[in-house]
VEXDREN-2710 file (C-alpha; in Angstrom, 1 decimal):
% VEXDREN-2710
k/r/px/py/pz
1/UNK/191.0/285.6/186.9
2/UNK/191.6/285.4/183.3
3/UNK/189.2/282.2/182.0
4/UNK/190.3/281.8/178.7
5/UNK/193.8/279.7/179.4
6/UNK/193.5/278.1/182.9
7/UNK/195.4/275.1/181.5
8/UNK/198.6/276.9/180.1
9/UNK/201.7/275.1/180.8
10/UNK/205.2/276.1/180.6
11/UNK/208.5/274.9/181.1
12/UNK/208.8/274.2/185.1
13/UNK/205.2/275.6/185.6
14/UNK/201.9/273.8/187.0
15/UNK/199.7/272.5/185.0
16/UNK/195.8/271.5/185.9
17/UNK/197.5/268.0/187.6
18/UNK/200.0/270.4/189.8
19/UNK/197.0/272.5/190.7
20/UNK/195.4/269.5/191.6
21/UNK/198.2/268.4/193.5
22/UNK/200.3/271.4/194.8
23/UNK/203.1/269.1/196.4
24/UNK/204.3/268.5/193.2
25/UNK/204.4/271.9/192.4
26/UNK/206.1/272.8/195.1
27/UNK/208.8/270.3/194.9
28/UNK/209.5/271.7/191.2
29/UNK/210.2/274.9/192.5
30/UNK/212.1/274.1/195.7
31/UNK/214.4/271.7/193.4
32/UNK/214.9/274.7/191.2
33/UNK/215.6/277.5/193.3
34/UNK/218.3/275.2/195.2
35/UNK/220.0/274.5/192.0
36/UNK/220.2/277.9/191.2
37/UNK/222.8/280.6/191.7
38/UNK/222.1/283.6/194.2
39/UNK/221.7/285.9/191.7
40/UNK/219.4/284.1/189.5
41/UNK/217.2/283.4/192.8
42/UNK/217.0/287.0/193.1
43/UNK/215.4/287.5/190.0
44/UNK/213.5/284.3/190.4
45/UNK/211.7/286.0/193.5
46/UNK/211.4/289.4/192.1
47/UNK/209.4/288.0/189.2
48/UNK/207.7/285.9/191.4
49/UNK/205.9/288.7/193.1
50/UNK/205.2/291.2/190.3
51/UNK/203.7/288.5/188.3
52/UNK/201.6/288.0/191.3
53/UNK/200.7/291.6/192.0
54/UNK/199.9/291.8/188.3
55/UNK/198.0/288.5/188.4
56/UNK/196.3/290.3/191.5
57/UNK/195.3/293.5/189.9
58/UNK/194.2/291.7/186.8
59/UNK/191.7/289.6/188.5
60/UNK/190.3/292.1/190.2
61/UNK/190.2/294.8/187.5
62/UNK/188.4/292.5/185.1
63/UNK/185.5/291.6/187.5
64/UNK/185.1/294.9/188.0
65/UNK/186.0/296.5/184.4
66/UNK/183.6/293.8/182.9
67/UNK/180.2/294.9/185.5
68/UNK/180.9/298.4/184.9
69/UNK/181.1/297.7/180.6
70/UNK/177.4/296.1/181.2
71/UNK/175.4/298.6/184.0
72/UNK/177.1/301.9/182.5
73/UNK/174.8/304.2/180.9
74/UNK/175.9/304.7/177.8
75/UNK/174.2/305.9/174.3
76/UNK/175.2/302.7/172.6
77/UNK/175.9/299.1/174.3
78/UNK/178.5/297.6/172.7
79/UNK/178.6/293.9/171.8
80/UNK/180.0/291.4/174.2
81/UNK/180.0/288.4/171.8
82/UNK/182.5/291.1/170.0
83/UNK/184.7/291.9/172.5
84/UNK/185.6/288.1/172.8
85/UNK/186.5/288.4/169.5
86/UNK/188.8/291.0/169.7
87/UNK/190.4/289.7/172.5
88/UNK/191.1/286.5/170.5
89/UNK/193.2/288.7/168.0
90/UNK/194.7/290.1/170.2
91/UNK/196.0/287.1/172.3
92/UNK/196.6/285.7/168.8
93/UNK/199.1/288.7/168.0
94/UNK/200.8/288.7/171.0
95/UNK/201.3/284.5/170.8
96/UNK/202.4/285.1/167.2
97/UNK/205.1/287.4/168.3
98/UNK/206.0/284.9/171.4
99/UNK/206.2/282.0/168.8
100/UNK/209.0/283.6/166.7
101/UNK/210.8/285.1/169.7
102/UNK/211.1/281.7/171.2
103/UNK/211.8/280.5/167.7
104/UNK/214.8/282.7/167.1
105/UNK/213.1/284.8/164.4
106/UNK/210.6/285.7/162.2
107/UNK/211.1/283.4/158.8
108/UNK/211.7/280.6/161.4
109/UNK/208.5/281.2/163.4
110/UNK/206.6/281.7/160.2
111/UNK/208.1/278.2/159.1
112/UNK/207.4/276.8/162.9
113/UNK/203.7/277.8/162.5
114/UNK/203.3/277.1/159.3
115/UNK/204.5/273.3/160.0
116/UNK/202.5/272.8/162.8
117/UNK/199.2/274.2/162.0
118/UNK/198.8/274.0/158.7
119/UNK/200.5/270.7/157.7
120/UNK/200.2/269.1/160.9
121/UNK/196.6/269.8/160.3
122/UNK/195.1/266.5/162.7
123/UNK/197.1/267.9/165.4
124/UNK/195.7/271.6/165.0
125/UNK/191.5/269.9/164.5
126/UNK/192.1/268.4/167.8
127/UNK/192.0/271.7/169.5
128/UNK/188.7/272.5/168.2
129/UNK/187.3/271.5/171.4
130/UNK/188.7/273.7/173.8
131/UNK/188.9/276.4/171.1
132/UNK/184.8/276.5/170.6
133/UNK/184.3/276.2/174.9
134/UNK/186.6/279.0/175.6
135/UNK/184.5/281.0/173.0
136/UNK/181.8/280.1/175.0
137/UNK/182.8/280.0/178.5
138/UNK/183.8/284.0/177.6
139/UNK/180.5/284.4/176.4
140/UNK/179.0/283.6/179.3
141/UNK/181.3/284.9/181.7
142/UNK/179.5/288.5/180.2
143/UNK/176.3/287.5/180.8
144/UNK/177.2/287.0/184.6
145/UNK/178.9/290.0/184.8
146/UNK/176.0/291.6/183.5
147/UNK/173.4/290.2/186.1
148/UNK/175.6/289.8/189.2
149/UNK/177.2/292.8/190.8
150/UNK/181.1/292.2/190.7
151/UNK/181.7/290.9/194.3
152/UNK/179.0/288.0/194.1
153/UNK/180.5/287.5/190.4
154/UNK/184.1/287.0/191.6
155/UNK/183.4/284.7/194.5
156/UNK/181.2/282.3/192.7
157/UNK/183.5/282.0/189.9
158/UNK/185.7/280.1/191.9
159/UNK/183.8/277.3/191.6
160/UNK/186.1/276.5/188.5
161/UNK/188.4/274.8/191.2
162/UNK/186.0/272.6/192.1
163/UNK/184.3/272.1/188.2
164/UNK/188.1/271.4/187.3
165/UNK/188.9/268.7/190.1
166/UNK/185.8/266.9/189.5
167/UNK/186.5/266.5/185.6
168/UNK/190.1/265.2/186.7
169/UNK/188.7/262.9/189.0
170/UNK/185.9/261.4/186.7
171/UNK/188.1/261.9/183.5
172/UNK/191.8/261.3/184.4
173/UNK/190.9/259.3/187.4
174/UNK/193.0/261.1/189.7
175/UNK/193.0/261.1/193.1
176/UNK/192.3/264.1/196.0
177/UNK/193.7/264.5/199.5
178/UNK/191.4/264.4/202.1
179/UNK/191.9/268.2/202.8
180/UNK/191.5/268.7/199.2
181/UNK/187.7/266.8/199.3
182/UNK/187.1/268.8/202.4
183/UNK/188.0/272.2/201.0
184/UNK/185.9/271.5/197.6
185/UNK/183.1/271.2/199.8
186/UNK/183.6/274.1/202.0
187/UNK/184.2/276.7/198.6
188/UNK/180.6/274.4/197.6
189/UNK/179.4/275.6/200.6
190/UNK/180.7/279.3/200.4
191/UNK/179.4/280.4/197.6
192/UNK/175.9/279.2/198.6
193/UNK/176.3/281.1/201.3
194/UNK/177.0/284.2/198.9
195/UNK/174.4/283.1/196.7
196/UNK/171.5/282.8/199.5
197/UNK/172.8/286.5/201.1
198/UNK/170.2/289.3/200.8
199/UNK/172.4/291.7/199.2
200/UNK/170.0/292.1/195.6
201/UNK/167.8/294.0/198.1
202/UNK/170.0/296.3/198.7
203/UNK/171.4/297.0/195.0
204/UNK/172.4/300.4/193.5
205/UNK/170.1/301.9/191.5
206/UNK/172.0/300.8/188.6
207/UNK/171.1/297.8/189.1
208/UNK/167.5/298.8/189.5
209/UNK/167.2/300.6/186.0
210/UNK/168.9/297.4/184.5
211/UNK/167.0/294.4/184.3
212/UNK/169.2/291.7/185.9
213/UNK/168.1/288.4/186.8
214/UNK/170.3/286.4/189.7
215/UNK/169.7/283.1/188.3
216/UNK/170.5/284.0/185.0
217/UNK/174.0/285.3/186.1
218/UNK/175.1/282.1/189.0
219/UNK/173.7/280.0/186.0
220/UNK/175.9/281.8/183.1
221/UNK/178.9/281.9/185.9
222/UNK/178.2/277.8/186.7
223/UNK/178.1/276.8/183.4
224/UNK/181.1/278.9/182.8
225/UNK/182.6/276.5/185.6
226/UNK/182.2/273.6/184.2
227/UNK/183.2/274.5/180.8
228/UNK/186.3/275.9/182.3
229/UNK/187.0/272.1/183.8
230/UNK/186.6/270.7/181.2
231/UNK/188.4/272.6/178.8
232/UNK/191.2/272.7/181.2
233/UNK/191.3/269.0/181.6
234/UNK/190.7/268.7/177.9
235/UNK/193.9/270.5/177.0
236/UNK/196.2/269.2/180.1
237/UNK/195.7/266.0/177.8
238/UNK/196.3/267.7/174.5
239/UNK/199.6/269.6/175.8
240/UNK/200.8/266.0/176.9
241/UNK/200.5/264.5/174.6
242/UNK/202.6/266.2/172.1
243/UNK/206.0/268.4/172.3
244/UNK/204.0/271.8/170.8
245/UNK/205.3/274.4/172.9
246/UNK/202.4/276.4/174.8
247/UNK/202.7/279.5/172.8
248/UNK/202.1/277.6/169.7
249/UNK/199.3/275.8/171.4
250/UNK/197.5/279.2/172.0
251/UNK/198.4/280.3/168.3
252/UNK/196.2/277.2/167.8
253/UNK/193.3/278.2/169.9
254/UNK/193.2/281.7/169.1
255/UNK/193.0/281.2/165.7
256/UNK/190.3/278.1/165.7
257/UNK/188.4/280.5/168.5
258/UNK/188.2/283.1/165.7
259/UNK/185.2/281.4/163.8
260/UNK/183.4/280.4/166.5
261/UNK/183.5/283.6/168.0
262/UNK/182.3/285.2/164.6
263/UNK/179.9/282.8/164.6
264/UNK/178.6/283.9/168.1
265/UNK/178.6/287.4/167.3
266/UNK/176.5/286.6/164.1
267/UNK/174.1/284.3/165.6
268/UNK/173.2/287.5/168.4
269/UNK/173.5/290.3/165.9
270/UNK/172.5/289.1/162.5
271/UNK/175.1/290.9/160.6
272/UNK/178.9/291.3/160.4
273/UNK/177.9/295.5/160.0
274/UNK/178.7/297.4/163.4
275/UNK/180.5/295.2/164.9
276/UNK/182.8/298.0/167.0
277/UNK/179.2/299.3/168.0
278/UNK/179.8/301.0/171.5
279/UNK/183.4/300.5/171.2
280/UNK/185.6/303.1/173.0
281/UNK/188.5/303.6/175.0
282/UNK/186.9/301.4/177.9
283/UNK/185.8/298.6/176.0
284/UNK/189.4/298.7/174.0
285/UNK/191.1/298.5/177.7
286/UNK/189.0/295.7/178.6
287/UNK/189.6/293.9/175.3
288/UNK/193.4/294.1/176.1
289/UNK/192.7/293.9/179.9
290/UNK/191.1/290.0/179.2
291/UNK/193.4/289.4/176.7
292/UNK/196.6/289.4/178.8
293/UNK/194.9/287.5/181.7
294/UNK/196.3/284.0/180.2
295/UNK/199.4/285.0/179.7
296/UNK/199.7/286.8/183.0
297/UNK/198.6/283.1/184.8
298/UNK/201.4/281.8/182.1
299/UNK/204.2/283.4/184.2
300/UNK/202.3/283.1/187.1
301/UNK/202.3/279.5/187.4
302/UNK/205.8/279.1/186.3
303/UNK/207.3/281.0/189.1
304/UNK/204.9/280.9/192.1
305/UNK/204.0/278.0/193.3
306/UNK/199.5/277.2/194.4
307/UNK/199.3/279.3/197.9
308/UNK/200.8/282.3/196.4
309/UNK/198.2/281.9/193.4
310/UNK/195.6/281.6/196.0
311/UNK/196.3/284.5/198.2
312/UNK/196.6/286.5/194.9
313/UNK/193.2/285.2/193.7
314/UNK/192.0/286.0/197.6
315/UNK/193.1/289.4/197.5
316/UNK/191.4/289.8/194.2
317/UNK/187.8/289.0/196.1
318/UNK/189.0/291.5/198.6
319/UNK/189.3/294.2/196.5
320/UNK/186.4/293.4/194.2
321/UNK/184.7/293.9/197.6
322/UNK/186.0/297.0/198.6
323/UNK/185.6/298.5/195.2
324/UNK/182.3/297.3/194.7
325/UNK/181.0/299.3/198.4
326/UNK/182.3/302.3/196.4
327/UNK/181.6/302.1/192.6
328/UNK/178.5/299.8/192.4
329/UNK/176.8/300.8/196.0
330/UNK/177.4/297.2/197.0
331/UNK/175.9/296.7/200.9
332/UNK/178.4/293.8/202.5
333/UNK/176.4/292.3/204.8
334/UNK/177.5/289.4/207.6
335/UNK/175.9/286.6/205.8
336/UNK/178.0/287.6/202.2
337/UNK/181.5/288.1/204.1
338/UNK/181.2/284.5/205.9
339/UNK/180.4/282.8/202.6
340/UNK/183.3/284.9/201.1
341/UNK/185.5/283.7/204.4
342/UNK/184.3/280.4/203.3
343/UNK/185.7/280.8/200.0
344/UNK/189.0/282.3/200.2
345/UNK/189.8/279.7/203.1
346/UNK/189.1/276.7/201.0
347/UNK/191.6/278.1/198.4
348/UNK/194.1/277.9/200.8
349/UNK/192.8/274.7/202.1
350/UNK/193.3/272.9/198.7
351/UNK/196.5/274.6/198.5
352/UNK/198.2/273.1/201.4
353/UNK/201.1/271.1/201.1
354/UNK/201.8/269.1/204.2
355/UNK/205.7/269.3/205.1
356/UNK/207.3/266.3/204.3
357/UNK/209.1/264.6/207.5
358/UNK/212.4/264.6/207.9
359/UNK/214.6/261.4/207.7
360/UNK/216.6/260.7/210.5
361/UNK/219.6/258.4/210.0
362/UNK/222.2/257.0/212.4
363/UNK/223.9/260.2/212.2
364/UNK/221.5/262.2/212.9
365/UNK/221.6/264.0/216.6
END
């Protein structure tokens, strides 16, 4: 559920126009995995499914790690705006480390990244954009957490799917299925459904000594939507457009999201003093925890193909479900598991790829 790199694209991997369109996806892989030796399939399927049971657990862990950061009762609340940050430098590290794997060393991925953001310094201004909406989309992403217990939070932040076709269809002027228009409307539908359930009345009293506001948090976690859209859309076009591998793409954003994200923390706190306020070994795991979320969907997407990632994202609300009965005192009532129903079947909806029929020749018996 990571929201930070939804449009990463790798070698042989889906970006937002193979989400959009699974049956291209899907074609990628099949073509691969014929052309490949039996071994190599072997480990092409074993990575497959631990980078889905990763991407699985990550999802729902960070739903749930990120509403128990903001309703624990703690002596001091640490700063959100600066656990964004820290999560850019660490993402940074890790992509500095990838760059100069991939490039064969270190002086050579020193020289790589020295070339391409500091000389190639147009190029590097471009990703501004995404850079200062990731900030943001994080940001907010908090303040939902914060005012929506975990389950509620995870359905309706699958509205990105349908934030992220509509800025492809209005932006790229792409075109949907008809079962891809229908399950847009049905995950629309869904999480009203979620939204309109009665289960604030029946809140833990965590809830009750924190003063939470549902509107705030569906509006935080829509907005978060469509910034996520559009900054995916945004950097489809920016990673087209150019040879730049990913990792150095990410290199980019990480360090362009650093200012913005200082500039966040200073516009909420004031000062630069404090800043690891309320920071301990849970907020350091959840730092690292939302960090690795885009580059778990990075492997993700290269090896699986769109219903996988959708039943992993489906589990995810499951759990965050389950979890939540037990953790938060979340009450699941009839009206919350049909909108959820709702939800996790338009994921699979949008996913389908229709076979393709088979051409019969001549020959053919």
């Amino acid at each position: 559920m990571n929201p930070v790199r939804e449009g990463l694209e790798l070698e042989g991997a889906p970006t937002p126009e193979t989400e959009l369109n699974p049956e291209l996806n899907m074609d990628n892989i099949s073509k691969k995995s014929h052309s490949q030796s039996p071994n190599k399939r072997v480990k092409f399927g074993y990575i497959k499914y631990v980078s889905l049971i990763v991407l699985t657990v990550q999802n729902a862990a960070l739903g749930l790690s990120m509403r128990h950061a903001k309703t624990r009762d703690v002596e001091e609340k640490f700063s959100s705006a600066a656990a964004v940050v820290m999560a850019e430098i660490v993402k940074l590290v890790i992509c500095i480390c990838l760059v100069m794997h991939e490039s064969g060393g270190v002086k050579t991925g020193v020289q790589s990244m020295y070339s391409t953001v500091v000389l190639n310094i147009k190029d590097t201004v471009r990703v501004c954009v995404p850079s200062f909406l990731y900030i943001l989309q994080n940001n907010l992403l908090y303040v939902s957490a914060a005012n929506l217990d975990a389950a509620t939070y995870q359905v309706t932040y699958q509205l990105k799917l349908l934030t992220t076709a509509f800025f492809a269809v209005i932006v790229l002027k792409r075109q949907l299925k008809k079962w891809q228009w229908g399950a847009l409307g049905l995950l629309a539908a869904g999480v009203a459904v979620v939204q309109l359930s009665s289960t604030d009345a029946k809140s833990s009293n965590s809830g009750d000594k924190l003063k939470q506001s549902k509107l705030i948090g569906f509006s935080a976690a829509l907005a978060a939507c469509f910034i996520s859209g559009f900054a995916g859309i945004y950097f489809e076009k920016v990673l087209k457009e150019s040879d730049i591998s990913v990792w150095m793409r990410n290199v980019q954003l990480s360090l362009l999201s650093l200012p913005f994200g200082t500039g966040t923390y200073l516009i909420q706190e004031g000062t630069l003093n404090n800043m690891f306020k309320g920071f301990d070994g849970f907020i350091w795991y959840l730092v690292i925890l939302q960090a690795a979320g885009g580059l778990i969907v990075a492997v993700v997407v290269k090896y699986a193909d769109n219903i996988l990632k959708g039943f992993a994202t489906s589990v995810a609300i499951i759990i965050s479900c389950v979890v939540s009965m037990y953790l938060f005192s979340f009450v699941l009532t009839v009206q919350f598991a049909f909108g959820t129903a709702m939800v996790i079947g338009s994921i699979f909806l949008y996913g389908y790829v229709p076979k393709k029929p088979v051409r019969r020749t001549s020959l053919s018996v």
